[in-house]
VMD Tcl script that draws the C-alpha trace (Angstrom):
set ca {
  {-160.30 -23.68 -71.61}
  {-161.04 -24.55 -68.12}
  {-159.03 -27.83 -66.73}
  {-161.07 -30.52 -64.83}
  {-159.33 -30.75 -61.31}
  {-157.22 -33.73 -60.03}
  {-159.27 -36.86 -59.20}
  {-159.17 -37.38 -55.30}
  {-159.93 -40.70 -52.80}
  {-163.11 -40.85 -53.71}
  {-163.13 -40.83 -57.65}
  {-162.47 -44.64 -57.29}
  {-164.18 -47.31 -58.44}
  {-164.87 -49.71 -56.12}
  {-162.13 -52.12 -57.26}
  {-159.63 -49.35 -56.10}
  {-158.93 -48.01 -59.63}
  {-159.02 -44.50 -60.60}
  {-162.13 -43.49 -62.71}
  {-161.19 -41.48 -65.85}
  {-162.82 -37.95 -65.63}
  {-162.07 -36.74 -69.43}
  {-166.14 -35.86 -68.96}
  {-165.50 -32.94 -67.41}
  {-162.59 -32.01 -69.08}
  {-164.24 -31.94 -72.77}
  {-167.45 -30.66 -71.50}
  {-168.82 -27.32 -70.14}
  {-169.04 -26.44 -65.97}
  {-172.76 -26.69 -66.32}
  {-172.21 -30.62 -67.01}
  {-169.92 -31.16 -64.42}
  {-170.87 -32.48 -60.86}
  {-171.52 -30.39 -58.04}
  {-168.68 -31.31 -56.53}
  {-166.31 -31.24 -59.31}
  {-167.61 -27.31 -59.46}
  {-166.48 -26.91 -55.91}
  {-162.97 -28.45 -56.43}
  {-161.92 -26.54 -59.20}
  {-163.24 -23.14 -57.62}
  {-161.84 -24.28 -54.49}
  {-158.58 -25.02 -56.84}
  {-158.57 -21.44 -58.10}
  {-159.31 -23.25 -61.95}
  {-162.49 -21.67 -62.31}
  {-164.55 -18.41 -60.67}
  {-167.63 -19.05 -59.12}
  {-168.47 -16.19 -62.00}
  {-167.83 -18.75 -64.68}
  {-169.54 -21.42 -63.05}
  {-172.70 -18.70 -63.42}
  {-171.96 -17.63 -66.46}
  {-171.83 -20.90 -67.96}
  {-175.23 -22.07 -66.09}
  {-176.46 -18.74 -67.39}
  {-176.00 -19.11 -71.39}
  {-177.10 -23.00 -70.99}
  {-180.56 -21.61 -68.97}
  {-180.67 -18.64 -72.46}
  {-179.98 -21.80 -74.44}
  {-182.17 -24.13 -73.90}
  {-185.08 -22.75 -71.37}
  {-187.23 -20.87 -74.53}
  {-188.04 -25.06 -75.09}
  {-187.93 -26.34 -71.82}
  {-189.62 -23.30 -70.02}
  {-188.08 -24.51 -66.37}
  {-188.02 -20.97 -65.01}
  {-190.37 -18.37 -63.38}
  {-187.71 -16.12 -63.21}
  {-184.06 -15.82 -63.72}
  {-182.24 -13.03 -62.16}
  {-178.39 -13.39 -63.90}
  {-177.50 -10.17 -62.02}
  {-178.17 -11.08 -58.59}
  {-176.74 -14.65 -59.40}
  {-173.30 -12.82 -60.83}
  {-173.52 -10.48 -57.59}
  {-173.55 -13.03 -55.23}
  {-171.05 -15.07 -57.31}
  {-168.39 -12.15 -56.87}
  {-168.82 -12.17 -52.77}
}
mol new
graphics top color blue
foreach p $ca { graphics top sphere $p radius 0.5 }
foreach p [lrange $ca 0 end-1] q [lrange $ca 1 end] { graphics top cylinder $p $q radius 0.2 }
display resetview
Protein backbone atom coordinates (compact mmCIF):
# COMPACT_ATOMS: atom_id res chain seq x y z
CA UNK A 1 0.00 0.00 0.00
CA UNK A 2 1.52 3.20 -0.97
CA UNK A 3 1.26 6.13 1.86
CA UNK A 4 0.05 9.64 0.73
CA UNK A 5 3.00 12.04 1.71
CA UNK A 6 2.90 14.68 4.55
CA UNK A 7 0.69 17.72 3.78
CA UNK A 8 3.04 20.85 3.34
CA UNK A 9 2.38 25.02 3.48
CA UNK A 10 0.37 24.95 0.85
CA UNK A 11 -2.28 22.13 1.56
CA UNK A 12 -4.11 24.89 3.58
CA UNK A 13 -7.22 26.15 3.30
CA UNK A 14 -7.42 29.55 3.19
CA UNK A 15 -8.55 29.98 6.82
CA UNK A 16 -5.04 28.54 7.76
CA UNK A 17 -6.31 25.00 8.53
CA UNK A 18 -4.85 21.92 7.26
CA UNK A 19 -6.93 20.19 4.45
CA UNK A 20 -7.42 16.43 5.10
CA UNK A 21 -5.77 14.42 2.21
CA UNK A 22 -7.28 10.76 3.13
CA UNK A 23 -8.09 11.11 -0.98
CA UNK A 24 -4.99 10.11 -1.84
CA UNK A 25 -4.35 7.85 0.73
CA UNK A 26 -7.47 5.41 -0.08
CA UNK A 27 -7.14 5.93 -3.71
CA UNK A 28 -4.73 4.82 -6.51
CA UNK A 29 -1.46 7.22 -7.85
CA UNK A 30 -3.38 7.70 -11.03
CA UNK A 31 -6.03 9.81 -8.86
CA UNK A 32 -3.68 11.68 -7.07
CA UNK A 33 -2.47 15.27 -8.08
CA UNK A 34 0.44 15.96 -10.02
CA UNK A 35 2.06 17.25 -7.38
CA UNK A 36 1.19 14.85 -4.75
CA UNK A 37 2.97 12.25 -7.44
CA UNK A 38 6.08 14.35 -7.24
CA UNK A 39 6.22 14.50 -3.38
CA UNK A 40 5.95 11.06 -2.66
CA UNK A 41 8.57 10.05 -5.48
CA UNK A 42 10.55 12.86 -4.36
CA UNK A 43 9.84 11.21 -0.69
CA UNK A 44 11.20 7.85 -1.85
CA UNK A 45 7.18 6.45 -1.08
CA UNK A 46 6.62 5.59 -4.50
CA UNK A 47 8.88 4.84 -7.95
CA UNK A 48 8.28 6.84 -10.76
CA UNK A 49 7.75 2.96 -12.10
CA UNK A 50 4.63 2.70 -10.01
CA UNK A 51 3.39 5.95 -10.81
CA UNK A 52 3.52 4.30 -14.65
CA UNK A 53 2.43 1.28 -13.84
CA UNK A 54 -0.54 2.43 -12.16
CA UNK A 55 -1.39 5.07 -15.11
CA UNK A 56 -0.72 2.05 -17.28
CA UNK A 57 -3.46 -0.63 -15.97
CA UNK A 58 -6.03 2.49 -15.51
CA UNK A 59 -5.22 3.49 -19.55
CA UNK A 60 -5.80 -1.01 -20.16
CA UNK A 61 -8.79 -0.37 -17.93
CA UNK A 62 -10.75 1.94 -19.09
CA UNK A 63 -9.39 3.23 -22.73
CA UNK A 64 -11.24 0.02 -24.80
CA UNK A 65 -14.53 2.61 -23.78
CA UNK A 66 -13.06 5.80 -23.80
CA UNK A 67 -10.67 5.25 -26.85
CA UNK A 68 -8.32 8.45 -25.67
CA UNK A 69 -5.20 7.00 -27.26
CA UNK A 70 -3.46 6.74 -30.71
CA UNK A 71 -0.88 4.91 -29.22
CA UNK A 72 0.45 3.80 -25.96
CA UNK A 73 3.96 2.74 -25.70
CA UNK A 74 4.14 1.16 -21.77
CA UNK A 75 7.75 0.17 -22.59
CA UNK A 76 9.23 3.34 -23.47
CA UNK A 77 7.07 4.99 -20.64
CA UNK A 78 8.64 2.21 -17.99
CA UNK A 79 12.17 2.95 -19.71
CA UNK A 80 12.19 6.38 -19.18
CA UNK A 81 10.55 5.92 -15.73
CA UNK A 82 13.73 3.85 -14.57
CA UNK A 83 16.31 6.85 -15.73
Amino acid sequence: MVRAPALGADDRTGSGTAMPYTFAMASPPWMWPARRLAAAVAAGELSAEEVVDAHLDRIAAVDRQLNAFVDVNAERALAAAAT
